[in-house]
VOPAGU-2260 file (C-alpha; in pm, 1 decimal, decimal comma):
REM VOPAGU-2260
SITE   aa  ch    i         X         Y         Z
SITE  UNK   A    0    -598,9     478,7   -4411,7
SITE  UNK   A    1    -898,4     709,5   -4440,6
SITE  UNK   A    2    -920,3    1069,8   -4467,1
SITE  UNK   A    3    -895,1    1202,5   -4084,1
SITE  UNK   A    4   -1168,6    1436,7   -3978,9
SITE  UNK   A    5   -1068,6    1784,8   -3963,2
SITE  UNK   A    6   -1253,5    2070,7   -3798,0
SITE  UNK   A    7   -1090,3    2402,4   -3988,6
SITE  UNK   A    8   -1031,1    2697,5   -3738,3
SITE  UNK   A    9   -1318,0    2997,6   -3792,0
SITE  UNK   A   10   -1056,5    3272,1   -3704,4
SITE  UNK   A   11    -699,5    3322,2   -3891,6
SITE  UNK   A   12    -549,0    2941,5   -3843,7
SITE  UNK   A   13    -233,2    2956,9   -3556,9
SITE  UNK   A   14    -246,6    2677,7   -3351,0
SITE  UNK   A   15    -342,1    2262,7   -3485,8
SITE  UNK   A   16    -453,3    1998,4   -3231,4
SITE  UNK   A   17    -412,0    1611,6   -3379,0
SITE  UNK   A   18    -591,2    1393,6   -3130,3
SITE  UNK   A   19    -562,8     984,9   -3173,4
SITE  UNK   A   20    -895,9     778,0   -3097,0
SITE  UNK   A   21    -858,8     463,7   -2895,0
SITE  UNK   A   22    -921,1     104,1   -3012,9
SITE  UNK   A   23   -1166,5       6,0   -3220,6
SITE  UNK   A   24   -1307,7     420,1   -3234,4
SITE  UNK   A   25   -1228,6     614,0   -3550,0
SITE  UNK   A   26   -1139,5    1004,8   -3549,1
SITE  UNK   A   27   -1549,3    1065,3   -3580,3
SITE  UNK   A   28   -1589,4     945,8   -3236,0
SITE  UNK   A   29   -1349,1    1270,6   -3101,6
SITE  UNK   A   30   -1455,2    1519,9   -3360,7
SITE  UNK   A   31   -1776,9    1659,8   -3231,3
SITE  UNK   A   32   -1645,9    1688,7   -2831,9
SITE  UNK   A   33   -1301,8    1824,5   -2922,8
SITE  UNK   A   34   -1535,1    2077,2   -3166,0
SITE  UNK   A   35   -1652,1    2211,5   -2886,3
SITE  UNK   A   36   -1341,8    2265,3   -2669,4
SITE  UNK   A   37   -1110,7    2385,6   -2938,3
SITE  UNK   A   38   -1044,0    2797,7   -2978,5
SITE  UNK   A   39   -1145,1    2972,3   -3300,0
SITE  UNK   A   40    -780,8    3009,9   -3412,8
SITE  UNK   A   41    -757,8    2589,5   -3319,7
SITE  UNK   A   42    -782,8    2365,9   -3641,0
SITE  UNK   A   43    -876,2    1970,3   -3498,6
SITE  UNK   A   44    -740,0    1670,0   -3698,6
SITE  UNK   A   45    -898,2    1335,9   -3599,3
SITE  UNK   A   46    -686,9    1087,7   -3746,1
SITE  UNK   A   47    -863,7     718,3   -3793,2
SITE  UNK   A   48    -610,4     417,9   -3759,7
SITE  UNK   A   49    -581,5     141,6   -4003,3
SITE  UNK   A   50    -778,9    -195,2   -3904,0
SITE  UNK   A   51    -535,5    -437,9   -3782,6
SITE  UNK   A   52    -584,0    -794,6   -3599,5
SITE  UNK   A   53    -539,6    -716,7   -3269,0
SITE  UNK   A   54    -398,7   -1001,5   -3019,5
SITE  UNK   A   55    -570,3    -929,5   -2681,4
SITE  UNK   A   56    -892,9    -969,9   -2875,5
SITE  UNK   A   57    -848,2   -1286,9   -3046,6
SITE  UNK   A   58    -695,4   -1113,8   -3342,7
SITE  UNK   A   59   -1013,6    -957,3   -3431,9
SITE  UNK   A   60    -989,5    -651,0   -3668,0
SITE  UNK   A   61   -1056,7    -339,8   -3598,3
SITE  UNK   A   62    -917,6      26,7   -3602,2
SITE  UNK   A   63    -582,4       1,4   -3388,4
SITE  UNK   A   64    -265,1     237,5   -3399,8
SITE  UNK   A   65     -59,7     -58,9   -3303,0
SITE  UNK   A   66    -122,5    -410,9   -3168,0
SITE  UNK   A   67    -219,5    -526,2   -2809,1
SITE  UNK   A   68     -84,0    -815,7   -2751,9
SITE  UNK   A   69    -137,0    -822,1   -2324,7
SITE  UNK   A   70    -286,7    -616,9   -2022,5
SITE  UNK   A   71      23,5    -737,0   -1844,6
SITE  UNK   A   72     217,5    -369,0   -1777,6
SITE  UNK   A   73     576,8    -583,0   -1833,7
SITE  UNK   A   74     455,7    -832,3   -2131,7
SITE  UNK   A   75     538,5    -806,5   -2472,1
SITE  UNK   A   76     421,0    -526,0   -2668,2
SITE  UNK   A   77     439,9    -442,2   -3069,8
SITE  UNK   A   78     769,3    -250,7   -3115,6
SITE  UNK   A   79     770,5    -190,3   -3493,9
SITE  UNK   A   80     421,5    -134,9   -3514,2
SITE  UNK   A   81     405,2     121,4   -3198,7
SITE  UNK   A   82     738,5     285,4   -3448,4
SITE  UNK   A   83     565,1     314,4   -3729,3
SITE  UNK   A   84     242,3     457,8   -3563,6
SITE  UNK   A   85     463,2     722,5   -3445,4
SITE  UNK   A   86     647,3     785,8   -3767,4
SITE  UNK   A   87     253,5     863,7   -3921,3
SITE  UNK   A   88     169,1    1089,3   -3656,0
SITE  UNK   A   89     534,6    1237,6   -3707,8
SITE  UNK   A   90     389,8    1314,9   -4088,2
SITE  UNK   A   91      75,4    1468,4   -3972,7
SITE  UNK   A   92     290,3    1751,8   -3768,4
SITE  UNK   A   93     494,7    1792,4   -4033,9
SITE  UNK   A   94     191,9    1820,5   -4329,7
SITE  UNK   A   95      80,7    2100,7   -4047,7
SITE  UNK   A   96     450,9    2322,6   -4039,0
SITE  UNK   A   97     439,8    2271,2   -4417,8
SITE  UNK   A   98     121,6    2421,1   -4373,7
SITE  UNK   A   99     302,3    2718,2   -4228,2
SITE  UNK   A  100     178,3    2623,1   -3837,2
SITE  UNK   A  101     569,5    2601,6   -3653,8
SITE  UNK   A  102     609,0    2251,6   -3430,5
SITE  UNK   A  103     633,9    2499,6   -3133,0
SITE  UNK   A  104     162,5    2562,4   -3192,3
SITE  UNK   A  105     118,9    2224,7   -3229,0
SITE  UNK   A  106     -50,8    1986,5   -2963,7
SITE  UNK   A  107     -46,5    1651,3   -3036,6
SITE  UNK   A  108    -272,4    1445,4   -2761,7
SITE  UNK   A  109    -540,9    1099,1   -2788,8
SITE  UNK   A  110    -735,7     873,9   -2552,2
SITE  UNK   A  111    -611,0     519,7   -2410,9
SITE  UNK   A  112    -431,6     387,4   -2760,8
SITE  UNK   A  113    -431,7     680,4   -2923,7
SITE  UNK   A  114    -303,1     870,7   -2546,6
SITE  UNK   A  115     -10,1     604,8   -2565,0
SITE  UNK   A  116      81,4     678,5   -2903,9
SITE  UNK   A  117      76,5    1074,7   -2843,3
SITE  UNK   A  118     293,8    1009,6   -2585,6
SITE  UNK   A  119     510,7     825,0   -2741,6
SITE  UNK   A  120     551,1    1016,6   -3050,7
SITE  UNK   A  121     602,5    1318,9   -2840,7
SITE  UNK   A  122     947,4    1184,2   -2679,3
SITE  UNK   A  123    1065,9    1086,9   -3055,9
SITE  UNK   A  124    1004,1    1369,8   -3218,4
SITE  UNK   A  125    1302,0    1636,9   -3230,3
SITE  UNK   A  126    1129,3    1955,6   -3266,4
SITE  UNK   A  127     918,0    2118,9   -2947,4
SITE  UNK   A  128     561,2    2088,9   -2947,8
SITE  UNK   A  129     343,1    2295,7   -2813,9
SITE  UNK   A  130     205,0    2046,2   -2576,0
SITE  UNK   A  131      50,2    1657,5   -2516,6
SITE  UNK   A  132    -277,2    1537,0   -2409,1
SITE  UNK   A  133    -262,6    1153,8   -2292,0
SITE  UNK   A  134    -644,7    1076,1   -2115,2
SITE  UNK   A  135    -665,8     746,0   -1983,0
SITE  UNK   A  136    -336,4     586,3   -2118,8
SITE  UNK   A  137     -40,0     484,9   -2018,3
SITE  UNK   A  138     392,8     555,7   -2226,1
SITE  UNK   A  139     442,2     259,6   -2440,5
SITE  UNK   A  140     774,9      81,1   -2466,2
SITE  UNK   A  141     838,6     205,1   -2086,6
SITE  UNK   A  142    1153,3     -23,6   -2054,4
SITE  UNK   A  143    1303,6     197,8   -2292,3
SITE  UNK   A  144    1208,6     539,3   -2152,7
SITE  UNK   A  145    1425,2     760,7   -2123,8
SITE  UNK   A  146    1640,3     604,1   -2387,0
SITE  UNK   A  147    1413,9     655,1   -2615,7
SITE  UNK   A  148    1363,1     998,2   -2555,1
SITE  UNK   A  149    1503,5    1274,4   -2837,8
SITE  UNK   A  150    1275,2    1558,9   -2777,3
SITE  UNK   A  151     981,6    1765,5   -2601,9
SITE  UNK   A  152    1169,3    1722,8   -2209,3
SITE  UNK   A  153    1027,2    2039,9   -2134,1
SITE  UNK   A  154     686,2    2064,4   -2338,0
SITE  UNK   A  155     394,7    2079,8   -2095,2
SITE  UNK   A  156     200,3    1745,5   -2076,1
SITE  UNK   A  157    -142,1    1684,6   -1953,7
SITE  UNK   A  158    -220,3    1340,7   -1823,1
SITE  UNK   A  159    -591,0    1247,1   -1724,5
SITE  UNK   A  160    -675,4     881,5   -1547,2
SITE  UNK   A  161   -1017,2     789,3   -1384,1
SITE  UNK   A  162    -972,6     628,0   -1050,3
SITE  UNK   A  163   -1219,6     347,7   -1171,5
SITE  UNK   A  164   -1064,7     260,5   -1483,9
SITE  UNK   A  165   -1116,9    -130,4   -1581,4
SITE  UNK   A  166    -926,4    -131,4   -1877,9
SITE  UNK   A  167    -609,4      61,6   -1825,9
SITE  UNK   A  168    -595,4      72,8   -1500,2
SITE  UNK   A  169    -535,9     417,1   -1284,5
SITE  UNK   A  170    -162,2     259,5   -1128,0
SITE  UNK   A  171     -89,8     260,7   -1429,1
SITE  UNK   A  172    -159,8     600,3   -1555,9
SITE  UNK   A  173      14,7     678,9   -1193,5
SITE  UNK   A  174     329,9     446,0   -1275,0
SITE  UNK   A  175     329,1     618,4   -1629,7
SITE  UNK   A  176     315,4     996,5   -1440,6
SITE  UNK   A  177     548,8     897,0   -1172,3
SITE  UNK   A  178     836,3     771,2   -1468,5
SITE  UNK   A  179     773,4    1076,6   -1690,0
SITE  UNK   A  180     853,7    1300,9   -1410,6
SITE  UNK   A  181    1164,3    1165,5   -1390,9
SITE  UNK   A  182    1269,5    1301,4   -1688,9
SITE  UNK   A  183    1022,9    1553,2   -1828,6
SITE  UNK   A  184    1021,4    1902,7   -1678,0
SITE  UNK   A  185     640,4    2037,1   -1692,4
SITE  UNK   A  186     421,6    1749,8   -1668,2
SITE  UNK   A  187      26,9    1713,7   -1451,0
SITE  UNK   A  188    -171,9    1447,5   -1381,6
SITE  UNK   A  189    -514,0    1459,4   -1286,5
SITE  UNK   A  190    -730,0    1193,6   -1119,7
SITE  UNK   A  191   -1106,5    1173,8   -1181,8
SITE  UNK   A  192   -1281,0    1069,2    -889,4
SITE  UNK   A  193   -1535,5     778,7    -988,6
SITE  UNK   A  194   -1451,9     799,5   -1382,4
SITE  UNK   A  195   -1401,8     440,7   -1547,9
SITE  UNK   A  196   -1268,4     392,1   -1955,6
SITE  UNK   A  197   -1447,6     751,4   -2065,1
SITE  UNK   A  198   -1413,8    1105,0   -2027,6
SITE  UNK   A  199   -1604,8    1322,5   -1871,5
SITE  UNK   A  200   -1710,0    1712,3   -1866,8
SITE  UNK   A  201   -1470,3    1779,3   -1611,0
SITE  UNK   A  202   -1188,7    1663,4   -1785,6
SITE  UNK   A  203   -1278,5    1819,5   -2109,1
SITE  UNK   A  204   -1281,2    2137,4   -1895,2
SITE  UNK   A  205    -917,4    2058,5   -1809,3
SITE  UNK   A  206    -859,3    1963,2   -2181,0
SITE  UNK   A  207    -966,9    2299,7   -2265,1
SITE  UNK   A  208    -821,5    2521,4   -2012,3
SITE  UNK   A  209    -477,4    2305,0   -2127,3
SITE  UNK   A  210    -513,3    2388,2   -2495,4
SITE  UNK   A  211    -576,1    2793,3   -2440,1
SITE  UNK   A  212    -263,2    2818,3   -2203,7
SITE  UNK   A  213     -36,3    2623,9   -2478,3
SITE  UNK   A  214    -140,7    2770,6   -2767,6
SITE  UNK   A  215    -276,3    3096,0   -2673,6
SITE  UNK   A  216    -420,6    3333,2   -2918,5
């Protein structure tokens, strides 16, 4: 695992953001756009995942939170590994309210992957965040929602899908929004007209406006 890359606040340090890259990206990719978003009083942590063999492309390595073994919403996916992803990010929040930052200023939030995985790791983690950021992604181990679920009902989520996604397709950013509203209390999705597997200003607009209302000053 290397070092994530971490953009330090420039005013007194209140609030963290830990943002998960998607496959095959590292926490450089993030860094500079989140730089810009991110208030003064915001520290950044861009985690980098280990290299694994991934299944859905031909087990070739690369930097992966968990394994992908299908594209097939209801196929198999990597239990332990999507566990154990979640335990890490788990450590990074609590490295952070060791720090002296409380749960309650912390946003946790990624992109495809790494937007699973904050997902995820939101629902299993006890203490209340301050919010989650899931852009173009989708809740892994959905079969087990809301069994699954020991924390964060009511922490505010932010999900962001374009309507011309290839990879992970927009029904199923719109399956994953219309399950978590089940059972989460404050949650928004937002469509991006035209937007395939990317982000664009407009949605790091929303990202931003998101991040000042959680974790205001």
């Amino acid at each position: 695992m290397s070092k994530p890359v971490i953009i330090a606040a420039t005013t007194r340090h209140t609030a963290t953001l830990i943002f998960l890259h998607g496959l095959g990206d590292t926490g450089q990719g993030w860094a500079t756009s989140l730089g810009a978003i991110r208030s003064p009083h915001v520290k950044v942590i861009c985690p980098t995942a280990n290299t694994l063999p991934v299944t859905l492309n031909m087990g070739f390595r690369m930097p992966a939170w968990f394994d992908l073994k299908t594209l097939d919403a209801t196929g198999p996916e990597d239990e332990e590994g999507i566990k154990q992803a979640a335990k890490l990010i788990h450590s990074y929040i609590a490295d952070e309210v060791k720090a002296g930052i409380p749960s309650n200023r912390i946003v946790i939030g990624g992109f495809s992957q790494g937007g699973a995985l904050a997902l995820y790791s939101a629902i299993t983690y006890p203490e209340t965040l301050a919010g989650v950021i899931a852009l173009s992604a989708w809740l892994p181990l959905h079969q087990k929602f809301p069994g699954n679920v020991v924390g964060n009902k009511n922490t505010p989520i932010l999900q962001c899908h374009g309507d011309c996604d290839p990879l992970v397709p927009y029904k199923w950013g719109q399956m994953t929004s219309s399950l978590l509203k089940q059972h989460m209390t404050n949650t928004e999705f937002k469509t991006y007209s035209g937007m395939m597997h990317t982000s664009s200003d407009e949605e790091m607009r929303d990202m931003k406006t998101f991040i000042e209302k959680v974790v205001k000053v």
